[in-house]
C-alpha positions, -999 to 999 in steps of 0.1 A, spaced: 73 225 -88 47 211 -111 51 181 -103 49 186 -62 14 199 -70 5 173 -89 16 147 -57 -2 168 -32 -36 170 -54 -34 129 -60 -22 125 -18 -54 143 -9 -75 131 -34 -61 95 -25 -68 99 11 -104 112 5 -112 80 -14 -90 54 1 -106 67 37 -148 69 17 -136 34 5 -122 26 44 -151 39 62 -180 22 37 -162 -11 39 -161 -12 77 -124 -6 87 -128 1 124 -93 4 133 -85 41 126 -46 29 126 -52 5 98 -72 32 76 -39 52 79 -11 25 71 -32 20 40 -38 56 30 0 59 35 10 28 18 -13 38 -11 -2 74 -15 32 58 -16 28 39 -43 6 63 -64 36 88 -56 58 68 -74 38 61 -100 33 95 -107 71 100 -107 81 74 -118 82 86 -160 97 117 -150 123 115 -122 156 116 -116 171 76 -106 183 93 -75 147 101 -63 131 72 -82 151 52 -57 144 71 -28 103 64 -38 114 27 -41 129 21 -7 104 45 10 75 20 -3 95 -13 3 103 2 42 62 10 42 53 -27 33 82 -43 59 66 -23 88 33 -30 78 40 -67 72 58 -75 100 48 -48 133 8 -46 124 -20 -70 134 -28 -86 101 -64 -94 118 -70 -56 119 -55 -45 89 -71 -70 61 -103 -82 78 -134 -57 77 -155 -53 108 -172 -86 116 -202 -72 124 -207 -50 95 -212 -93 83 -178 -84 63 -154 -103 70 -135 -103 39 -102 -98 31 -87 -67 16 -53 -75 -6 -62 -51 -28 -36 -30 -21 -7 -54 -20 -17 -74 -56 -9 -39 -69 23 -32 -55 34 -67 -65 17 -60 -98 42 -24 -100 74 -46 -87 66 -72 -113 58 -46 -138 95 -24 -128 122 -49 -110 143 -30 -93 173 -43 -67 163 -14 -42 131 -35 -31 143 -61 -11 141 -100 -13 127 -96 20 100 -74 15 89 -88 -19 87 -122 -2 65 -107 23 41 -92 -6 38 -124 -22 37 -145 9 6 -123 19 -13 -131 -15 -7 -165 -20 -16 -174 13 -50 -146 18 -71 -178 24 -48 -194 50 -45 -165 71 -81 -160 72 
């Protein structure tokens, strides 16, 4: 029970920052603010969990955030997603996200993220400058 109050404190903290961070940055696209809270949340959820939790659930957590970064990889607009607002004069990109999840798989290998998706995670950092 602890610990579910512990996950919902850090979700809405998370989502209070990660949208602050969002909206001062110039994400326009109120779809990509929300893959990213969720994709972050997911990742900070298992985090939290992961020192502390059953293999059974551990796992769940795992596959949960691989799904996350498959949809978001492959059924999003990368334009909208990474790029800030042009005319905010932004136009950076924003990886931040993904260099830590492949910093946690590097950091805790596990065979329940797939080739697939960890492909996709370092596809999208080594290539940031080529896609934009």
């Amino acid at each position: 029970m602890k610990k579910i109050i512990v996950i919902i404190i850090y979700s809405f903290l998370l989502t209070y920052i990660v949208g602050s961070y969002a909206y001062k940055k110039g994400f326009g696209d109120s779809a990509a603010t929300g893959t990213y809270v969720t994709l972050s949340e997911s990742l900070v959820t298992l985090l939290v969990l992961r020192s502390e939790t059953p293999e059974k659930s551990l796992n769940f957590y795992e596959s949960m955030l691989a799904s996350n970064i498959a949809i978001h990889r492959n059924s999003l607009n990368l334009q909208s997603i990474f790029h800030r607002k042009l005319e905010n004069g932004q136009p950076q990109v924003n990886l931040e996200y993904y260099k830590k999840a492949q910093e946690y798989i590097s950091t805790h290998p596990s065979e329940k993220f797939s080739e697939v998706v960890i492909k996709d995670i370092n596809w999208l950092v080594e290539n940031e400058d080529k896609i934009f």
